[in-house]
C-alpha positions as a Python dict, from the first residue, in 0.01 Angstrom:
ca = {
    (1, 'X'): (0, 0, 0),
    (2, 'X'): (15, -361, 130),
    (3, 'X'): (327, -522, 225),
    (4, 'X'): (409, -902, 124),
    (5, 'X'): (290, -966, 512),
    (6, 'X'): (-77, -813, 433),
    (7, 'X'): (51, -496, 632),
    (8, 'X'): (-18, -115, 565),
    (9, 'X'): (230, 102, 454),
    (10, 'X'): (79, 456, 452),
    (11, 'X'): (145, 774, 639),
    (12, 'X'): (449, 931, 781),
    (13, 'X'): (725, 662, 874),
    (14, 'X'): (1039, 728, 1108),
    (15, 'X'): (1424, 596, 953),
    (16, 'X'): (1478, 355, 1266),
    (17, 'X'): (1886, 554, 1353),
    (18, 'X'): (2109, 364, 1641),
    (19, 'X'): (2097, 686, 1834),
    (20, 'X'): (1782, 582, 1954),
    (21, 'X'): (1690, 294, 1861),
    (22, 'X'): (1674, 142, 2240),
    (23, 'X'): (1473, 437, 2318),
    (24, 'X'): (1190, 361, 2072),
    (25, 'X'): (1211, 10, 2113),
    (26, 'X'): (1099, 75, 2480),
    (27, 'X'): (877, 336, 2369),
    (28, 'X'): (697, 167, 2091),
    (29, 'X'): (555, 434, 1902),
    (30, 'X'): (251, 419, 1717),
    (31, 'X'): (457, 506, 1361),
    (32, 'X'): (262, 348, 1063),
    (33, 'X'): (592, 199, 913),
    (34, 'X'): (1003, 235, 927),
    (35, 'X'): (1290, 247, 742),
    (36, 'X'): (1609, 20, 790),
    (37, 'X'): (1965, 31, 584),
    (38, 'X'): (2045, -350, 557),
    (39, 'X'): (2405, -234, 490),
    (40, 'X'): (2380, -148, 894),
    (41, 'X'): (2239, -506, 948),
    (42, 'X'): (2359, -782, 769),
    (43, 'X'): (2665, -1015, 858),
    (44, 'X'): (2665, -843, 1246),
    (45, 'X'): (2436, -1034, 1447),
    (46, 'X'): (2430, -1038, 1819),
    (47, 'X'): (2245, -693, 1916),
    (48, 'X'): (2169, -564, 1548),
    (49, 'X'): (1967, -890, 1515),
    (50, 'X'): (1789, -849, 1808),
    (51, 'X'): (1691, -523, 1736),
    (52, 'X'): (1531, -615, 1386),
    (53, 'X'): (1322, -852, 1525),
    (54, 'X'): (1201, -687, 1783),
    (55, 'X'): (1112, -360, 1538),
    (56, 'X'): (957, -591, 1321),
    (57, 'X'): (768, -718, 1593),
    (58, 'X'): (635, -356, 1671),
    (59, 'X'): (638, -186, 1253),
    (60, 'X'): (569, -240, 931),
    (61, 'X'): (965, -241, 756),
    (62, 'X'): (1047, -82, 486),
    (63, 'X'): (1456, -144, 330),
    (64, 'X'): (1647, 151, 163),
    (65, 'X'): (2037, 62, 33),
    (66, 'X'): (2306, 280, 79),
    (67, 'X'): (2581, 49, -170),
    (68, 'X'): (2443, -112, -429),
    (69, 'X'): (2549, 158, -641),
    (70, 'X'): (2351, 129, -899),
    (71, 'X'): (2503, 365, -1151),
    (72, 'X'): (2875, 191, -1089),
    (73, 'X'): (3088, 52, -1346),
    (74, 'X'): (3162, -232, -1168),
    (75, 'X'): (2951, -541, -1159),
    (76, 'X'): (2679, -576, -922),
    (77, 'X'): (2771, -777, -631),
    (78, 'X'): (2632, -1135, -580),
    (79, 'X'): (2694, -1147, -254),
    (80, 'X'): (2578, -842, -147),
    (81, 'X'): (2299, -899, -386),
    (82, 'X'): (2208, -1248, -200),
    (83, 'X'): (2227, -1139, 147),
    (84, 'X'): (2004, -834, 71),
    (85, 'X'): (1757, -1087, -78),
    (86, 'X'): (1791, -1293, 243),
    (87, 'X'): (1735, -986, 467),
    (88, 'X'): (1438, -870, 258),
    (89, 'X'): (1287, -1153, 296),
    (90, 'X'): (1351, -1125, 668),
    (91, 'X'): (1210, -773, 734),
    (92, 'X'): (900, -781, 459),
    (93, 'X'): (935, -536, 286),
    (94, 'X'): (741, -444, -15),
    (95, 'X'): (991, -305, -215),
    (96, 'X'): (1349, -179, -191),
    (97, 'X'): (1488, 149, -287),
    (98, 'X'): (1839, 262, -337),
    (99, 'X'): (2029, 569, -498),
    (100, 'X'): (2005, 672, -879),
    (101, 'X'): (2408, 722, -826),
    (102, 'X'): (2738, 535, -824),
    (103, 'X'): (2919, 473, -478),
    (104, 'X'): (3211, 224, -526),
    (105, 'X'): (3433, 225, -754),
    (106, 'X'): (3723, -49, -841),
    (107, 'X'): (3575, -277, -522),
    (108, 'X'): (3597, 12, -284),
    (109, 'X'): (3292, 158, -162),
    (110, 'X'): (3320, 559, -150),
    (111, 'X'): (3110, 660, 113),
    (112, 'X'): (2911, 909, -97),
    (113, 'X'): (2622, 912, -346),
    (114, 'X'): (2800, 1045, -705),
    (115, 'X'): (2569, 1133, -941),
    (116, 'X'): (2527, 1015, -1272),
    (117, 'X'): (2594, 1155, -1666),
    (118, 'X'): (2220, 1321, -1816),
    (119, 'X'): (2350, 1060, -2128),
    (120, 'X'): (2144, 842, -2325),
    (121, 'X'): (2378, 568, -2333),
    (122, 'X'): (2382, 611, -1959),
    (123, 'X'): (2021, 551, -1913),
    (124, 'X'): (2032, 223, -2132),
    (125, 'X'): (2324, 100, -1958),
    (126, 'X'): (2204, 195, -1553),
    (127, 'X'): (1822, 45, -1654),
    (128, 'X'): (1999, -301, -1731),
    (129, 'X'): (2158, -301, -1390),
    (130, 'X'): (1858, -197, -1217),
    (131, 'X'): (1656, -477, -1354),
    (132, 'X'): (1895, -731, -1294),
    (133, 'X'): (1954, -584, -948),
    (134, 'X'): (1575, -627, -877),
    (135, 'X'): (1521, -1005, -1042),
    (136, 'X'): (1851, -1090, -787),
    (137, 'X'): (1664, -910, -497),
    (138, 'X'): (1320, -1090, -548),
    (139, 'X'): (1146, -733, -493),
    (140, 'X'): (1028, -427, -729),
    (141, 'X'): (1301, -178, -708),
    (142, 'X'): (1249, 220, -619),
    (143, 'X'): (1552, 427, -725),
    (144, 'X'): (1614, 775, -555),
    (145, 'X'): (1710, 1110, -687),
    (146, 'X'): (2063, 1179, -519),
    (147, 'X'): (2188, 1536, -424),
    (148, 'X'): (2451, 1737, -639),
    (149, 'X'): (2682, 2011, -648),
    (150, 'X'): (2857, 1995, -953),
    (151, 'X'): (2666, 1873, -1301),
    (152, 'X'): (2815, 1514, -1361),
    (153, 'X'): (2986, 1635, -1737),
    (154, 'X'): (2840, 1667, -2027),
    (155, 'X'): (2453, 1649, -2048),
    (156, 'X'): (2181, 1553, -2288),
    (157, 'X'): (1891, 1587, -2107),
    (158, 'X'): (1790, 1750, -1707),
    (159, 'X'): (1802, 1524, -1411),
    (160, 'X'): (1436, 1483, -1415),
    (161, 'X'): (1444, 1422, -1819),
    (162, 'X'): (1724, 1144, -1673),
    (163, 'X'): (1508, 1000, -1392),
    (164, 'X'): (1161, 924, -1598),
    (165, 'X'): (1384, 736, -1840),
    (166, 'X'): (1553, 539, -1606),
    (167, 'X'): (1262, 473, -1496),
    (168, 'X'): (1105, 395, -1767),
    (169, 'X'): (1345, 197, -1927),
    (170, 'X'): (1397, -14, -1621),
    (171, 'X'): (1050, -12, -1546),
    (172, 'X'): (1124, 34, -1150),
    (173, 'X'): (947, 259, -906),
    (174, 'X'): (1069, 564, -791),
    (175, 'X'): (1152, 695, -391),
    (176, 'X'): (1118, 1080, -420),
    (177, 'X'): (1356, 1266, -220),
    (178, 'X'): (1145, 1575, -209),
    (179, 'X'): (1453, 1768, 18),
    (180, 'X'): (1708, 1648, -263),
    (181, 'X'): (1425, 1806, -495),
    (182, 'X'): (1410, 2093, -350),
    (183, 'X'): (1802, 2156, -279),
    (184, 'X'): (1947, 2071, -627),
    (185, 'X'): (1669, 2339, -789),
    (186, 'X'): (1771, 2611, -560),
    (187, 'X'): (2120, 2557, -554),
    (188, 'X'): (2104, 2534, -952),
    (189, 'X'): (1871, 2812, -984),
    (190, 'X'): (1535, 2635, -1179),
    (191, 'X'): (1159, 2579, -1080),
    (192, 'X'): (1115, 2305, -901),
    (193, 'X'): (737, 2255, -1003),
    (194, 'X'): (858, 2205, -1336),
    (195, 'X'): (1126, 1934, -1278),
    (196, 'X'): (780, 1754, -1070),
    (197, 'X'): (594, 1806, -1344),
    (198, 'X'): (854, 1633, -1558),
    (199, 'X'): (936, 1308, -1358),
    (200, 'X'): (730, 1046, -1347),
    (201, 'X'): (499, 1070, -1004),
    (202, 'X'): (245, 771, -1105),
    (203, 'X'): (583, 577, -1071),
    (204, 'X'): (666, 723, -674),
    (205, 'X'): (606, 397, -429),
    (206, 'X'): (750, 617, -134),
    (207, 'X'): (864, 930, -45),
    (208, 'X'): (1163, 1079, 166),
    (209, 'X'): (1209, 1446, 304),
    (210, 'X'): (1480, 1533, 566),
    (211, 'X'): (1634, 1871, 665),
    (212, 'X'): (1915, 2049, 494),
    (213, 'X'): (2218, 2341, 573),
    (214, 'X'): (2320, 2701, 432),
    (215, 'X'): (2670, 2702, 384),
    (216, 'X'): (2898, 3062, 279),
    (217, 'X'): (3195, 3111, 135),
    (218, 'X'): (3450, 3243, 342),
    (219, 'X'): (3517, 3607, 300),
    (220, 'X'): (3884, 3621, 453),
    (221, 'X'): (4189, 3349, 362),
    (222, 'X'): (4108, 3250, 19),
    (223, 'X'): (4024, 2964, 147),
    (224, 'X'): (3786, 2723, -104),
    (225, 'X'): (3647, 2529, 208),
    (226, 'X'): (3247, 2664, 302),
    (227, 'X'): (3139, 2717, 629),
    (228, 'X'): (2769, 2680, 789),
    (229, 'X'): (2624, 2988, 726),
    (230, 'X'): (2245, 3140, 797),
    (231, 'X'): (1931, 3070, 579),
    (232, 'X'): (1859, 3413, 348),
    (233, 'X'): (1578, 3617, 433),
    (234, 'X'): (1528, 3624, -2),
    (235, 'X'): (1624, 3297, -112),
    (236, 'X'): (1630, 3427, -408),
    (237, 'X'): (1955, 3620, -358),
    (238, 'X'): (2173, 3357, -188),
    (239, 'X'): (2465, 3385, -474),
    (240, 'X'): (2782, 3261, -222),
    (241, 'X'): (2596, 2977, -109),
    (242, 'X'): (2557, 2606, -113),
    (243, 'X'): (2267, 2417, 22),
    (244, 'X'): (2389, 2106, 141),
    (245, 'X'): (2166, 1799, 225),
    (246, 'X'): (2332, 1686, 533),
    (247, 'X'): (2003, 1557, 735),
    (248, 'X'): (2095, 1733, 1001),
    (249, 'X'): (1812, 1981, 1086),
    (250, 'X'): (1431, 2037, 1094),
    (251, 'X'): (1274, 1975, 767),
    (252, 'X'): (1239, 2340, 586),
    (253, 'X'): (896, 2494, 530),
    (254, 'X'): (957, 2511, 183),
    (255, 'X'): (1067, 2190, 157),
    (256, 'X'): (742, 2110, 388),
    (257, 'X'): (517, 2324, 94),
    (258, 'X'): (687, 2150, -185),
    (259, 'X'): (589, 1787, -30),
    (260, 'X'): (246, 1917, 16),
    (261, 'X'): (196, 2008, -337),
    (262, 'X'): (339, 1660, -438),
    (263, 'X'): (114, 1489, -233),
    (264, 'X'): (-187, 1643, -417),
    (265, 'X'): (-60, 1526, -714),
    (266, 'X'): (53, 1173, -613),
    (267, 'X'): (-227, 1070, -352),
    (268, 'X'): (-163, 914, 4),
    (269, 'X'): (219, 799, -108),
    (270, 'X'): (428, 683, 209),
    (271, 'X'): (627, 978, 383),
    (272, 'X'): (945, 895, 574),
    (273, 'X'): (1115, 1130, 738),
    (274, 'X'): (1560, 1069, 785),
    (275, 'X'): (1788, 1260, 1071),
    (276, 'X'): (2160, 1162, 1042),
    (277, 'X'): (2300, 1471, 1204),
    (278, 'X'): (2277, 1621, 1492),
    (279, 'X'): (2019, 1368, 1626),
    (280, 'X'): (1776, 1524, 1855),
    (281, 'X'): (1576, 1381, 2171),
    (282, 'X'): (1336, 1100, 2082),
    (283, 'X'): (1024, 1332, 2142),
    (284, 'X'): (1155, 1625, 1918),
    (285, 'X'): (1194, 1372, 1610),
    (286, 'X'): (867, 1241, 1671),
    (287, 'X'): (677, 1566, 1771),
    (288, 'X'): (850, 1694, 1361),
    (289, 'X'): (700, 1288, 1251),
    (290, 'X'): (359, 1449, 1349),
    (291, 'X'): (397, 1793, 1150),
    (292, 'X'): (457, 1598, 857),
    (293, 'X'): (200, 1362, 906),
    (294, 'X'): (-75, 1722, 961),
    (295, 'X'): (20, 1783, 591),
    (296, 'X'): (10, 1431, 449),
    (297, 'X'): (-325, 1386, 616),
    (298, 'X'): (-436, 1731, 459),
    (299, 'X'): (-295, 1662, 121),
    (300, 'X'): (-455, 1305, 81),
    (301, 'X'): (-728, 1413, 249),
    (302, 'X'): (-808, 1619, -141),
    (303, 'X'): (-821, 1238, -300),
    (304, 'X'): (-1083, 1079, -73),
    (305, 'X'): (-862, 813, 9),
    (306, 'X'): (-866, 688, 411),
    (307, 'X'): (-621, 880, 675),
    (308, 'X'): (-330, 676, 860),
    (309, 'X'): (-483, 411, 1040),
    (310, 'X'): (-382, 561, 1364),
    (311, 'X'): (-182, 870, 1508),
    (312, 'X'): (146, 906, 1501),
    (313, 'X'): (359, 967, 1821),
    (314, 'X'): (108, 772, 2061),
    (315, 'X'): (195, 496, 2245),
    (316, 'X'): (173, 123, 2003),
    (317, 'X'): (-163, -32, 1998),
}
């Protein structure tokens, strides 16, 4: 893929976190692409602008929303809407993805990714906003499949039924979370091959996968709270449980199978890999950057296509 600036973006990308970010500035890492939030960006200035431009100066930039709340009720926001635009423009970006979700909610933004009604009506009315989001933005939109833990009400279809015809309808690319993939079909109890073979990968412009958490019930104190708990040896018997997508841990080998298995199927789609929690040292994240990359490399390898351009981890050419 080819950014607006005639750059690659292919390979196993890195979501550019403040935790280090004056590490890998100084480091300058060979990383075929990153991943910026605007929402951490725009309106700041002083050091958050000099940090963009000297990333930009160093990676290809890809932008991924947190708030534009695509599946809200109330109206998209112009001004939000313009200054993404502007900041777009800035970074070059080829596309911009955000949630298939709602976050705010009477003008106040919620801080989490709610997901959406499996409803008809809901797929008509959530394709309208996407496409109007995207003509304000100037860019193709990629919507992501969100994380869940309850099943948003009534349904009349399955999330991935839901997803191809948002899709669809709106005509908009698609960021795979393979992770949330993987976590909402375990902690639901279905096959998660099916639900890929039933949204639309000829649509998928980029691909995410981060690490997720076990979390128990309490057994003492009645209390409804979980706590972190320890992986199953079966993961097949984990009733008590809740898998929780809180990108705070190594990327899961099933998780790390499931991506491979996608990638055969989709071709040499960009990987990027997000930490939120529990950050670790600059060399860990990238030394996990390169894992992923050994599998992309050996699942695009199947399709004849070229390999990443360079290696990932090494010091910038």
């Amino acid at each position: 893929m080819v950014t607006a600036k005639g750059q690659t973006i292919d390979g196993v990308g890195l979501g550019l976190r403040w935790d280090f970010i004056d590490e890998i500035l100084e480091l300058k890492p060979a990383l075929p692409f990153i991943e910026v939030s605007p929402e951490n960006y725009m309106g700041r200035g002083g050091h958050y602008d000099e940090a963009l431009e000297r990333a930009k100066d160093l990676w290809p930039i890809v932008t991924h929303g947190l708030t534009m709340s695509l599946g809200g009720v109330d109206p998209l926001r112009e001004d939000y809407l313009a200054g993404l635009r502007d900041f777009i423009a800035r970074t070059g970006s080829p596309w911009h993805s955000d949630h298939l979700c709602f976050s705010t909610f009477g003008g106040v933004v919620l801080h989490d990714l709610l997901p959406l009604a499996f409803k008809r009506s809901e797929v008509v009315r959530v394709a309208d906003r996407i496409k109007r989001a995207q003509d304000a933005i100037g860019r193709p939109m990629a919507v992501e499949n969100v994380s869940f833990y309850l099943h948003p009400g009534k349904r009349e279809m399955t999330e991935a039924e839901f997803i191809a015809s948002v899709c669809e309808a709106a005509d908009c690319g698609l960021m795979l979370d393979v992770n949330n993939a993987w976590v909402n079909a375990t902690n639901f109890g279905y096959d998660v091959d099916e639900w890929m073979r039933t949204i639309p990968l000829d649509r998928v412009v980029q691909m995410h996968v981060a690490g997720h958490d076990w979390f128990s019930e309490p057994s003492t104190g009645g209390a409804n709270d979980f706590v972190l708990g320890e992986r199953p040896a079966d993961l097949s018997k984990h009733e008590g449980m809740l898998i929780v997508d809180t990108h705070g841990s190594d990327v899961a080998g099933e998780v790390m199978a499931l991506l491979e298995r996608t990638l055969e199927k989709t071709g040499p789609v960009p990987v990027l890999l997000e930490r939120d929690q529990s950050i670790p040292p600059l060399d860990e994240l990238l030394a996990e950057v390169r894992r992923i990359d050994e599998v992309w490399q050996r699942a695009t390898a199947k399709h004849g296509r070229r390999a990443s351009a360079r290696a990932v981890g090494e010091g910038a050419r």
